[in-house]
C-alpha positions as CSV (number, residue, x, y, z in Angstrom):
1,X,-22.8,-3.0,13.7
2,X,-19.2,-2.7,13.8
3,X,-17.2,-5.6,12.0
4,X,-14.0,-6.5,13.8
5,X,-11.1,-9.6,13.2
6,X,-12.5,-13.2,11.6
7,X,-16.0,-13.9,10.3
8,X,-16.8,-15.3,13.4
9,X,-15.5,-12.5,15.2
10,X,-13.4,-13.6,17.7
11,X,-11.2,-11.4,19.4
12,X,-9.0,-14.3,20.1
13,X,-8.1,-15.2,16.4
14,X,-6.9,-12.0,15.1
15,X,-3.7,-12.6,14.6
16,X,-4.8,-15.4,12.6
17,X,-7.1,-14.2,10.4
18,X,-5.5,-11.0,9.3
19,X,-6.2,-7.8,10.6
20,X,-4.2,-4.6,11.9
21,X,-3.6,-2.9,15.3
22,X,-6.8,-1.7,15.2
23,X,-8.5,-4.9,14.8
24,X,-9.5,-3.7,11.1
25,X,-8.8,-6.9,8.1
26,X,-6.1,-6.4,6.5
27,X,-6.4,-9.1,3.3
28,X,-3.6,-10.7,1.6
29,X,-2.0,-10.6,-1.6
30,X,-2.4,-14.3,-2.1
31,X,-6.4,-13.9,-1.4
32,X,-8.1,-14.4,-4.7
33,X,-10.4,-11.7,-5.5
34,X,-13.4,-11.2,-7.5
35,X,-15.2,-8.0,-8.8
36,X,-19.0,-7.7,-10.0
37,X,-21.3,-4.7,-9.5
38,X,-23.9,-6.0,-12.1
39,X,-26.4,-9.1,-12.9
40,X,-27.1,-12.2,-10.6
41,X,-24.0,-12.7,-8.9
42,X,-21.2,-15.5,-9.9
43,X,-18.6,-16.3,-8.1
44,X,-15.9,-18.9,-9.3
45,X,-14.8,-21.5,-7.0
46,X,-12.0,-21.2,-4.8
47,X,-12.4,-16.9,-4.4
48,X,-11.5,-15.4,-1.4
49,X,-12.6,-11.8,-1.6
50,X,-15.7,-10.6,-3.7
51,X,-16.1,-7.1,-4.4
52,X,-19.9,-6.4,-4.7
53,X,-22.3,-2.7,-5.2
54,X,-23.2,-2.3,-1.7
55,X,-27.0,-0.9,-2.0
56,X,-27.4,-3.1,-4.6
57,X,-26.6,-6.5,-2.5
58,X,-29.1,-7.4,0.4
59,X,-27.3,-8.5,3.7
60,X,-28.4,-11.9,3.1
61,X,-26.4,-12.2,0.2
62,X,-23.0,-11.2,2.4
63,X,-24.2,-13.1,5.3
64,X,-24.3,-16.5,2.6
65,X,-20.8,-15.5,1.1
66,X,-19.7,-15.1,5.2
67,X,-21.3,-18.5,5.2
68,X,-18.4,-20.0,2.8
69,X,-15.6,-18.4,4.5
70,X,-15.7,-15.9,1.3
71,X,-15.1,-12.0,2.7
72,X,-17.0,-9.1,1.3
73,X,-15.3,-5.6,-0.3
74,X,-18.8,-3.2,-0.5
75,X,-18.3,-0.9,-3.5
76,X,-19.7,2.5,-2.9
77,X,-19.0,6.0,-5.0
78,X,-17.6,8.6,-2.4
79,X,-16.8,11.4,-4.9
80,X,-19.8,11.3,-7.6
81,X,-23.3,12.0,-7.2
82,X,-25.4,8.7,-9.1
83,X,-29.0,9.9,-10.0
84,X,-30.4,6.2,-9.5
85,X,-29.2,5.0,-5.9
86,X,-31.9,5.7,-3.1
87,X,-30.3,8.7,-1.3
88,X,-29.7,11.0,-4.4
89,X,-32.4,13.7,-3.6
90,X,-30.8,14.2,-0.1
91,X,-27.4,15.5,-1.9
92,X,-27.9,19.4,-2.5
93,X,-27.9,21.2,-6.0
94,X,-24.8,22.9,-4.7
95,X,-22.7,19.8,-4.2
96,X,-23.4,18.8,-7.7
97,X,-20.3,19.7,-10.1
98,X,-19.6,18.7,-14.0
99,X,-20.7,15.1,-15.7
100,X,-18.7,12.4,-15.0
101,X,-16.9,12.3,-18.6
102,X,-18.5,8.8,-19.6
103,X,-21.1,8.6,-17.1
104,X,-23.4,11.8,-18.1
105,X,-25.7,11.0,-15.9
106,X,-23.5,11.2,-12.5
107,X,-21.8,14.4,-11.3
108,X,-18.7,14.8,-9.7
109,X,-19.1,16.3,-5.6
110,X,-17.8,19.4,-4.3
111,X,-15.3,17.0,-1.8
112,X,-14.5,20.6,-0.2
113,X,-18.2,20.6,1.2
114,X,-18.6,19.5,5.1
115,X,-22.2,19.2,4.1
116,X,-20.9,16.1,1.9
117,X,-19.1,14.4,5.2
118,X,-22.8,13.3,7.1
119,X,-24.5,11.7,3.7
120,X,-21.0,9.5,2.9
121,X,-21.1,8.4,6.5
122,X,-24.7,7.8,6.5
123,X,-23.9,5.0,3.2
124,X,-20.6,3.7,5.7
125,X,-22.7,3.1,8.1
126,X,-25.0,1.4,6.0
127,X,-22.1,-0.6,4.7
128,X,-21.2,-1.5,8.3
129,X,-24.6,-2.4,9.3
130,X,-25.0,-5.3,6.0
131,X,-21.5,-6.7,7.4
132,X,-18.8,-5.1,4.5
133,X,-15.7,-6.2,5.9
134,X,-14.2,-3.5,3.6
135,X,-15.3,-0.6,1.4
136,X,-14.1,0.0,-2.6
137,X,-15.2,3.9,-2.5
138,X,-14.9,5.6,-6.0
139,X,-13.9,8.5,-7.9
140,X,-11.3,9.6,-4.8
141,X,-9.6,11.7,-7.8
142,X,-11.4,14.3,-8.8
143,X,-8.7,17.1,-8.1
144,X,-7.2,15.3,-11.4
145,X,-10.9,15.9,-13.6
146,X,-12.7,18.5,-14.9
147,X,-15.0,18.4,-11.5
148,X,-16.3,22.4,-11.8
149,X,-14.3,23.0,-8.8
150,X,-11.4,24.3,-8.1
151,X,-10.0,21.2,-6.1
152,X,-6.5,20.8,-4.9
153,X,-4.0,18.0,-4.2
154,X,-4.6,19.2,-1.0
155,X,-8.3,19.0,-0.9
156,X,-8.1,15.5,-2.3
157,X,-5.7,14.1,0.6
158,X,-7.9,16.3,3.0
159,X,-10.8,14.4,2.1
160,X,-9.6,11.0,1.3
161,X,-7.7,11.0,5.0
162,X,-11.1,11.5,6.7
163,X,-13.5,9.0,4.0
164,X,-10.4,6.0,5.4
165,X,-10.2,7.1,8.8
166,X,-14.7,7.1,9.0
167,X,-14.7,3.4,7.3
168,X,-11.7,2.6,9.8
169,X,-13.7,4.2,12.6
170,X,-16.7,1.8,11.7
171,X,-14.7,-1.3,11.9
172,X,-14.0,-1.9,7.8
173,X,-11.1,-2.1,5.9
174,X,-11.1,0.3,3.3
175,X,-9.0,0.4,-0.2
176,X,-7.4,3.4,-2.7
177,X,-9.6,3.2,-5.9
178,X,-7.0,4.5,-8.6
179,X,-6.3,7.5,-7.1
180,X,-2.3,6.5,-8.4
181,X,-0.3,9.8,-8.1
182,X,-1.7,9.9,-4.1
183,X,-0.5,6.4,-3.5
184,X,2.8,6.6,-1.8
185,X,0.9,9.3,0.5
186,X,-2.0,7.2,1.2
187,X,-0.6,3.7,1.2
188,X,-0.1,3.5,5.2
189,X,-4.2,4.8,5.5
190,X,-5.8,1.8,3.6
191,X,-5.4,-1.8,3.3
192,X,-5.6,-2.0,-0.5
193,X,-5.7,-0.8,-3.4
194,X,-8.4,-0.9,-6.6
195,X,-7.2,0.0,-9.8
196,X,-8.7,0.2,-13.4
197,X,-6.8,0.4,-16.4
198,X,-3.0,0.6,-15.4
199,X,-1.8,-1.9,-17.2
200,X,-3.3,-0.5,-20.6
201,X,-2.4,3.1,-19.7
202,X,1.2,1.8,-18.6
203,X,1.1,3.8,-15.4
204,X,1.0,0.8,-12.9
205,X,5.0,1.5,-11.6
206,X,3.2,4.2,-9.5
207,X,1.4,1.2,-7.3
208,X,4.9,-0.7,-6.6
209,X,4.0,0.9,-2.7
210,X,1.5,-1.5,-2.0
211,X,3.3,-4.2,-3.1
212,X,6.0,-3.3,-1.1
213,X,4.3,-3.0,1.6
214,X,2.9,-6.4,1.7
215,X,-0.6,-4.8,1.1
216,X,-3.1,-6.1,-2.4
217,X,-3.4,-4.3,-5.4
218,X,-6.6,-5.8,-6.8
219,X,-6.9,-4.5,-11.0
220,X,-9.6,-4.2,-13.2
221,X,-8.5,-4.4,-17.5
222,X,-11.0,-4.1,-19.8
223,X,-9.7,-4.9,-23.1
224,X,-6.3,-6.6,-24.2
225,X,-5.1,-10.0,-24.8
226,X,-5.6,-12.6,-21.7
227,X,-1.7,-13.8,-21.9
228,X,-0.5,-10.2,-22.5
229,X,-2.3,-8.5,-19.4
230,X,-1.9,-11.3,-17.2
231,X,2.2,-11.4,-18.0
232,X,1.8,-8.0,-16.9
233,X,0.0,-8.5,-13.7
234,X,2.4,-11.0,-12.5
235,X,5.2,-9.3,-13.0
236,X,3.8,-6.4,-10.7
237,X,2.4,-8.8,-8.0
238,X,-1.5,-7.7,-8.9
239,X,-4.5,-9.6,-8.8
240,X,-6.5,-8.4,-12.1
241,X,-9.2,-9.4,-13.9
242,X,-10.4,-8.2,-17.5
243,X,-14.1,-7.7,-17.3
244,X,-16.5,-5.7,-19.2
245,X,-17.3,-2.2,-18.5
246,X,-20.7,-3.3,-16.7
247,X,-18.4,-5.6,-14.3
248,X,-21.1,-8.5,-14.9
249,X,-20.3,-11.9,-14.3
250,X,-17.5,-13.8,-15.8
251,X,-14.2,-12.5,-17.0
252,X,-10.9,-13.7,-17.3
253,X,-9.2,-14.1,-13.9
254,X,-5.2,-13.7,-14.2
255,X,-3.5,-16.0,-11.8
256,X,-3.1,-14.8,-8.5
257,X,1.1,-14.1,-8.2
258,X,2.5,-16.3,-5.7
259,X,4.9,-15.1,-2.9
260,X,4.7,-11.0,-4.0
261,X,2.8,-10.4,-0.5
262,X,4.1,-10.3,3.3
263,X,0.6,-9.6,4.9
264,X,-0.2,-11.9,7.2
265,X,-4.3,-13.1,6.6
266,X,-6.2,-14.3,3.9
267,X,-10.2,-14.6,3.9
268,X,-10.3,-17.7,4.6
């Protein structure tokens, strides 16, 4: 099922609700967003955007937030192997690189592979057929890591250009997780960006392209003082939240900056 303009969708209001030549969403950064992989699900009154685990959340669940106007960002790991999600025996020994450093139980993926290519579109199509208006997919980065391959910049542009293009070519949206020394070549081939930790690492300058370009940077802190992040955040036009490293429910929700934005659409 391929997801295109409103929540109704009707060809006739896409202009109005946001979307690009292509008749893909294309949010805005006044929507309010809201992240949780983990737990019973939470969201705060007045959100726009939530950004859920997409095998984890049953298309009921997205069809209810539908249901209050609310749009859905489907979270899904495109360059690490997880042991627990349901189609981890179908990715070959050979794919499998080094531990995710934090995460010892996942494995980074050979991204060089075309045997990777059919098994991510297989989980976009599966986001596409529970009604993700967008996909957060992870760990697009690994040239930068300790992966066990010898990956390029080159590799990594490679194969992020075909994961946007397949979500595009399914009828989502699809967002930059990190990822922040490829943004000023990638910004034009999403709609957002994700980001974890810029604001404590003090390397958010590099995102300024989204902003410019009228596009949402949604960002993730986990630790630091409320009024100090969120100073931060508004000063570079992000949406950010400071969760905990589960991204459970709850958090504290910066304000959402007013006016940084130009796109045209908002979830509602």
């Amino acid at each position: 099922m391929l997801r295109t303009g409103c929540l109704t969708g009707s060809l006739l209001l896409l202009a109005a609700c946001g979307s690009d030549d292509d008749g893909v969403w294309q949010p805005s950064p006044d929507d309010r967003w809201h992240v949780q992989y983990t737990g019973e699900l939470d969201v705060p009154d007045g959100i726009d955007v939530v950004d859920l685990d997409m095998e984890e959340t049953p298309a009921s669940v997205i069809d209810g937030l539908h249901d209050d106007g609310i749009r859905v960002v489907c979270y899904l790991s495109a360059g690490s192997w997880e042991p627990y999600r349901s189609d981890a025996a179908e990715f070959p020994d050979a794919l499998l690189g080094e531990a995710y450093e934090g995460f010892e139980d996942e494995r980074w993926l050979d991204i060089r592979s075309r045997a990777l290519r059919p098994l991510l579109t297989a989980r976009i199509e599966a986001a596409a057929d529970k009604g993700c208006d967008a996909v957060d997919p992870d760990n697009v980065e690994g040239f930068e890591n300790d992966t066990g391959f010898p990956l390029t910049a080159a590799d990594q542009l490679e194969f992020d250009r075909w994961l946007f293009a397949e979500v595009h070519d399914h009828g989502m949206a699809v967002g930059l997780k990190n990822g922040r020394t490829l943004a000023a070549e990638l910004v034009d081939e999403v709609e957002f960006q994700v980001d974890e930790e810029c604001i404590a690492l003090d390397e958010c300058d590099a995102l300024d392209v989204f902003v410019d370009a009228g596009k949402p940077v949604w960002s993730i802190e986990y630790e630091g003082d409320p009024d100090v992040v969120c100073a931060r955040a508004a000063e570079l036009g992000f949406a950010t939240w400071i969760k905990d490293l589960s991204l459970s429910a709850g958090g504290h929700e910066c304000p959402v900056p007013e006016g940084e934005g130009g796109a045209d659409g908002g979830g509602r």
